[in-house]
RODO-2510 file (C-alpha; in nm, 4 decimals, decimal comma):
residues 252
     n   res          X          Y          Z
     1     x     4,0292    -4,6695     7,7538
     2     x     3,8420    -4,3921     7,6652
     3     x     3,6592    -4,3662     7,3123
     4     x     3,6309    -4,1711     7,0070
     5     x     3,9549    -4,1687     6,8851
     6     x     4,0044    -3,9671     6,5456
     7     x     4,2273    -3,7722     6,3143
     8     x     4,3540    -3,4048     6,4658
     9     x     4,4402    -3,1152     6,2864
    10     x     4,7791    -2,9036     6,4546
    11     x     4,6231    -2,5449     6,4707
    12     x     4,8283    -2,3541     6,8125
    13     x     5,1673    -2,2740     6,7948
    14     x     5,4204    -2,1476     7,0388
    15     x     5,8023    -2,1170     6,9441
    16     x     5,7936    -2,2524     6,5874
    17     x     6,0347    -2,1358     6,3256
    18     x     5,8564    -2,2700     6,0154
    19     x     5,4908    -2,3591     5,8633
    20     x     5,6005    -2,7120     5,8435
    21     x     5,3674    -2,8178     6,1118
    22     x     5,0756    -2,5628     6,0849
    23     x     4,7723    -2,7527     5,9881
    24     x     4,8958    -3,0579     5,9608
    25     x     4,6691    -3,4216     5,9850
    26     x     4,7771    -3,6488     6,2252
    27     x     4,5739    -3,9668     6,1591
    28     x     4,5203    -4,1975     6,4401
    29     x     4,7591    -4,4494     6,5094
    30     x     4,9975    -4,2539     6,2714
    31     x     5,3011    -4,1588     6,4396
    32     x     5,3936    -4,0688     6,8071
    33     x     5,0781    -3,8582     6,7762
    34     x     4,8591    -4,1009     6,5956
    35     x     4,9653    -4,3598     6,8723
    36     x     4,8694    -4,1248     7,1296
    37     x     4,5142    -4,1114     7,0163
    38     x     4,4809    -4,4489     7,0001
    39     x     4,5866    -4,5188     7,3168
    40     x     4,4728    -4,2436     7,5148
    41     x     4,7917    -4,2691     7,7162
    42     x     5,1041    -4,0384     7,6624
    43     x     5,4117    -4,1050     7,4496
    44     x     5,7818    -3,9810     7,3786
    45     x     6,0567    -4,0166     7,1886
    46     x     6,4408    -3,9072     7,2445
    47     x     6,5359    -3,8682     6,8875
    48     x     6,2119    -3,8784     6,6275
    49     x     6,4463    -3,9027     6,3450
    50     x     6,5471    -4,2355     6,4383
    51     x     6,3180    -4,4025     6,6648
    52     x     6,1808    -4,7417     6,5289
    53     x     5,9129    -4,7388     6,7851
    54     x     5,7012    -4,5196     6,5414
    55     x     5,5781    -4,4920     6,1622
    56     x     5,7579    -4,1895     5,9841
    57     x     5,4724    -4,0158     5,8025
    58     x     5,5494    -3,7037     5,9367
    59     x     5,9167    -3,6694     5,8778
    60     x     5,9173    -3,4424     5,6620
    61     x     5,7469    -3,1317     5,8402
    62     x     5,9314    -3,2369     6,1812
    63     x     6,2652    -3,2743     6,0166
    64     x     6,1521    -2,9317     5,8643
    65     x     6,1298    -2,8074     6,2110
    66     x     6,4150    -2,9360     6,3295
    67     x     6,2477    -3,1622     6,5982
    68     x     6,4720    -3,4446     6,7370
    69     x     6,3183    -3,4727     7,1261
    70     x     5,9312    -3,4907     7,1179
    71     x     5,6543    -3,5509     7,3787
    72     x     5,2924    -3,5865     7,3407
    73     x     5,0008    -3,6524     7,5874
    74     x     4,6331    -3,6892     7,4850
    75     x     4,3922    -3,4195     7,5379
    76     x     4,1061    -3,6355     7,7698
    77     x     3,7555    -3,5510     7,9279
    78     x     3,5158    -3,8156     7,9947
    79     x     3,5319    -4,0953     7,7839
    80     x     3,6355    -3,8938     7,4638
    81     x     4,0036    -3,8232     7,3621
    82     x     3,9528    -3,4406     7,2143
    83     x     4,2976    -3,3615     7,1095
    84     x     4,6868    -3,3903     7,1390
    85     x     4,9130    -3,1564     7,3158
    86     x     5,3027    -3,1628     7,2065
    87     x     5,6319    -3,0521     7,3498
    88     x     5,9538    -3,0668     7,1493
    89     x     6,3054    -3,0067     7,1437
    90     x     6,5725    -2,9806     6,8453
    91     x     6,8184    -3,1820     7,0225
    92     x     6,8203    -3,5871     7,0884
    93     x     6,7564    -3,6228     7,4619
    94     x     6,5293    -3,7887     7,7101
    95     x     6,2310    -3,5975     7,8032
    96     x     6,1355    -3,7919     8,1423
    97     x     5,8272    -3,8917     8,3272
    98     x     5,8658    -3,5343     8,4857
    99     x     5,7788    -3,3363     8,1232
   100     x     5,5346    -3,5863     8,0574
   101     x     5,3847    -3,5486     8,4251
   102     x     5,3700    -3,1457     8,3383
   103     x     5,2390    -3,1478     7,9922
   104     x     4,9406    -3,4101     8,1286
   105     x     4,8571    -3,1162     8,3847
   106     x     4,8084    -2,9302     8,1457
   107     x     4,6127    -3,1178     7,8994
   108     x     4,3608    -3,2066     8,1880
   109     x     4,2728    -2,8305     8,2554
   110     x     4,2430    -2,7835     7,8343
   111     x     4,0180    -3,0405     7,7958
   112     x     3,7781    -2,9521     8,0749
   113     x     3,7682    -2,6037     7,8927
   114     x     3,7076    -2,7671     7,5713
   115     x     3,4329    -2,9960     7,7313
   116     x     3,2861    -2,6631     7,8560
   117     x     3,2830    -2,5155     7,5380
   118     x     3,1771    -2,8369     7,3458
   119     x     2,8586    -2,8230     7,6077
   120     x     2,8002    -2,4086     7,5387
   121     x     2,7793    -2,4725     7,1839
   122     x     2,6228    -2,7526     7,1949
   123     x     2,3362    -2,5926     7,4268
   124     x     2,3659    -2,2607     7,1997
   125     x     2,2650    -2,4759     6,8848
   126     x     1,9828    -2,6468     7,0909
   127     x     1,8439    -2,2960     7,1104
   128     x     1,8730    -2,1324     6,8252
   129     x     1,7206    -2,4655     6,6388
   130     x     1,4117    -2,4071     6,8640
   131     x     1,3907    -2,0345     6,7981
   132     x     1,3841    -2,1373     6,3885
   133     x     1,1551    -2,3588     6,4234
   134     x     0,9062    -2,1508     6,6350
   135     x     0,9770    -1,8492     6,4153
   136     x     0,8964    -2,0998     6,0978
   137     x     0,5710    -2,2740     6,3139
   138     x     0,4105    -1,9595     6,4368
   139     x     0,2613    -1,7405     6,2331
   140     x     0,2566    -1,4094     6,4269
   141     x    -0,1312    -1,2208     6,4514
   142     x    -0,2629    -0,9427     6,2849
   143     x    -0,1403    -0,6847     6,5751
   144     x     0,1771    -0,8072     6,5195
   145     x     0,1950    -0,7672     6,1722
   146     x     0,0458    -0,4087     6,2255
   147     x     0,3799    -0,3350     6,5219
   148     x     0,5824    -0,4760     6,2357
   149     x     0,4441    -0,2472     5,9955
   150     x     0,5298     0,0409     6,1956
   151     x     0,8257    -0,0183     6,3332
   152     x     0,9286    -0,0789     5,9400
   153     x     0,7763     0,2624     5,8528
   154     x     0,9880     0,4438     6,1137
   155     x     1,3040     0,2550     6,0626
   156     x     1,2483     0,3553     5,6630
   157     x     1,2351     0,7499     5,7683
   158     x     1,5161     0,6916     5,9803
   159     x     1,6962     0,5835     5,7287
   160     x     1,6779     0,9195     5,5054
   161     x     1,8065     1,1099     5,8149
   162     x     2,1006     0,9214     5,9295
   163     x     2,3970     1,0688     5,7261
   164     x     2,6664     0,8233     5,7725
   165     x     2,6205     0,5916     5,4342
   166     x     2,7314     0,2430     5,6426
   167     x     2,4810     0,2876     5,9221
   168     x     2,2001     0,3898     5,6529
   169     x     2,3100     0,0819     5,4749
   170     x     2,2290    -0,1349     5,8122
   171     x     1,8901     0,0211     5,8875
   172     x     1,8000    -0,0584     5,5365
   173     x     1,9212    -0,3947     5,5291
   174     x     1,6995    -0,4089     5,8291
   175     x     1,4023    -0,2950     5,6866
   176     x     1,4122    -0,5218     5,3599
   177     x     1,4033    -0,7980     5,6619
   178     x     1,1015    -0,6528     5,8261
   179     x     0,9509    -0,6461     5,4737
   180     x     0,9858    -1,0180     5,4271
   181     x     0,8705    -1,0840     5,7767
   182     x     0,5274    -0,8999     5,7155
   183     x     0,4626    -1,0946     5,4094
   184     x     0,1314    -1,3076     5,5017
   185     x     0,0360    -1,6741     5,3247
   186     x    -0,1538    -1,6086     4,9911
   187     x    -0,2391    -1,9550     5,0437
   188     x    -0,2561    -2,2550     5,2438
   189     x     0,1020    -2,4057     5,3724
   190     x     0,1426    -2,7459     5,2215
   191     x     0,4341    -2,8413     5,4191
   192     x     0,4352    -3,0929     5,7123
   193     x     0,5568    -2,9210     6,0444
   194     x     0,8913    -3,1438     5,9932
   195     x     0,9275    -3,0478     5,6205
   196     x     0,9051    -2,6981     5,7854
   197     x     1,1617    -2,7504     6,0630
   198     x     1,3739    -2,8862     5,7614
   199     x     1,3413    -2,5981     5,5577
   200     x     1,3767    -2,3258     5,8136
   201     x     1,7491    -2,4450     5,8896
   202     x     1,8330    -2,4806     5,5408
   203     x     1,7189    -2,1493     5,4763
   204     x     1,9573    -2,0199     5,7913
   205     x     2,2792    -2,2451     5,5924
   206     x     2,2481    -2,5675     5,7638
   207     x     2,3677    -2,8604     5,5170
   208     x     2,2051    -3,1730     5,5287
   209     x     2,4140    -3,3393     5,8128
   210     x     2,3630    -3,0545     6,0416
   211     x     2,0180    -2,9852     5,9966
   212     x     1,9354    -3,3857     6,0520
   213     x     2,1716    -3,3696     6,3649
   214     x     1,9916    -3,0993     6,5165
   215     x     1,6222    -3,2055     6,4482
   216     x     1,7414    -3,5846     6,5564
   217     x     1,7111    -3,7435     6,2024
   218     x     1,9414    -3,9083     5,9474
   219     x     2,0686    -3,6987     5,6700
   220     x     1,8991    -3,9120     5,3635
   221     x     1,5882    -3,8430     5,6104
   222     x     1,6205    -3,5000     5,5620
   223     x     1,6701    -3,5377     5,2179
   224     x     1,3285    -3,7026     5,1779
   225     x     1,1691    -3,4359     5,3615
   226     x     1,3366    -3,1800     5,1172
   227     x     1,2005    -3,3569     4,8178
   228     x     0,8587    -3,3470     4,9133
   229     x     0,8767    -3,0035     5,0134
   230     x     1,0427    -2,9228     4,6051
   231     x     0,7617    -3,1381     4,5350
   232     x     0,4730    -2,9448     4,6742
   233     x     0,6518    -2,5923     4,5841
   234     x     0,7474    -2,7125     4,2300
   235     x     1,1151    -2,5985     4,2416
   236     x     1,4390    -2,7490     4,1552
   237     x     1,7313    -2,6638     4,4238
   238     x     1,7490    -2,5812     4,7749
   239     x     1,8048    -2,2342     4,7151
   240     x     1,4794    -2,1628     4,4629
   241     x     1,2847    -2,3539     4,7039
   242     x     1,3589    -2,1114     5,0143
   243     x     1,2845    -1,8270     4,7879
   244     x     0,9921    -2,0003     4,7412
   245     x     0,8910    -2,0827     5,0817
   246     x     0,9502    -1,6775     5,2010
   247     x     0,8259    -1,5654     4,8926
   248     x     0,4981    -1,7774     5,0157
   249     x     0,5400    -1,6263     5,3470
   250     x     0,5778    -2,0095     5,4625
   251     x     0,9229    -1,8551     5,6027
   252     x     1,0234    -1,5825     5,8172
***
């Protein structure tokens, strides 16, 4: 039976007449749904208001509705159930192995395009956690700094030319970054290369959970690695020790 089973969240909609369903949590094992992800196999019921085969959580956004026939297959690729696709009527009547044999056609070609998408972000985040750390690891030479310098020059005269205020906005926007990127050290960098890698997602938004699931560690792991680095910066909070850290020109 394939694995993973967990709560969904109903977020597409065709042919609804209310909000009663939109964004509702259907908990596994809860309901015709909830049983569905459990089970990994697909389910009906002929009238949902009084079916005993099920629990009744949801009765009142599918009463709501106006939902009396409902069928529901699971969304499946691999060994990982990724969703729940439903089909409903607002009369009492039996759906059929046919209906059930459709919607499961279905369901297969949605999950191998959410497997496919699942494996482009997954290969997306790969990448731009290796581009962080590299720009956070690799201090760039003095030429560089000296192209960086003068690209930031002629973006800054640019700037005072270009007449439309929201593109003058960008290019300064983009200058202020080139600034920060051509600060140099003023001393020696006193973080390890993984407090670094830490740091440098942080500083780009990741929380705790995401940076540790991207660098391969455990989230109080990362915590650790975020103390010592407050530690050897002598700041408080996550955000005063990135300012810190770029002000330091340990950060891009």
């Amino acid at each position: 039976m394939p694995s993973g089973a967990r709560d969904v969240r109903l977020t597409a909609f065709v042919g609804t007449r209310t909000d009663a369903l939109h964004g509702l949590l259907i908990r596994a094992g809860n309901g015709l749904g909830g049983r569905v992800l459990l089970t990994a196999r697909p389910g009906s019921v002929d009238d949902y208001a009084t079916d005993s085969r099920i629990s009744h959580e949801y009765d009142k956004p599918v009463i709501a509705e106006g939902l009396r026939a409902i069928a529901a297959v699971p969304v499946v690729f691999g060994e990982s159930v990724l969703g729940v696709l439903y089909g409903g009527v607002r009369e009492p009547l039996p759906l059929g192995d046919r209906v059930l044999d459709a919607m499961s056609r279905v369901a297969t070609r949605v999950g191998a395009e959410l497997s496919v998408r699942a494996e482009v972000e997954r290969r997306l985040a790969e990448l731009e956690t290796a581009a962080i750390i590299q720009a956070a690891r690799e201090a760039p030479s003095a030429p560089e700094w000296e192209q960086v310098r003068q690209a930031h020059a002629e973006l800054r005269a640019i700037a005072q030319e270009v007449a439309d205020p929201a593109l003058r906005g960008r290019l300064e926007v983009v200058c202020e970054r080139l600034t920060r990127s051509g600060h140099r050290p003023a001393r020696a960098n006193p973080l390890s290369p993984r407090e670094l890698d830490v740091l440098a997602l942080v500083a780009v938004g990741c929380a705790n959970a995401e940076a540790g699931q991207r660098l391969g560690l455990r989230p109080e792991t990362v915590k650790s690695y975020l103390r010592n680095t407050m530690r050897k910066l002598g700041t408080h909070t996550r955000t005063e020790t990135v300012i810190a850290a770029r002000r330091a020109g340990f950060l891009p």
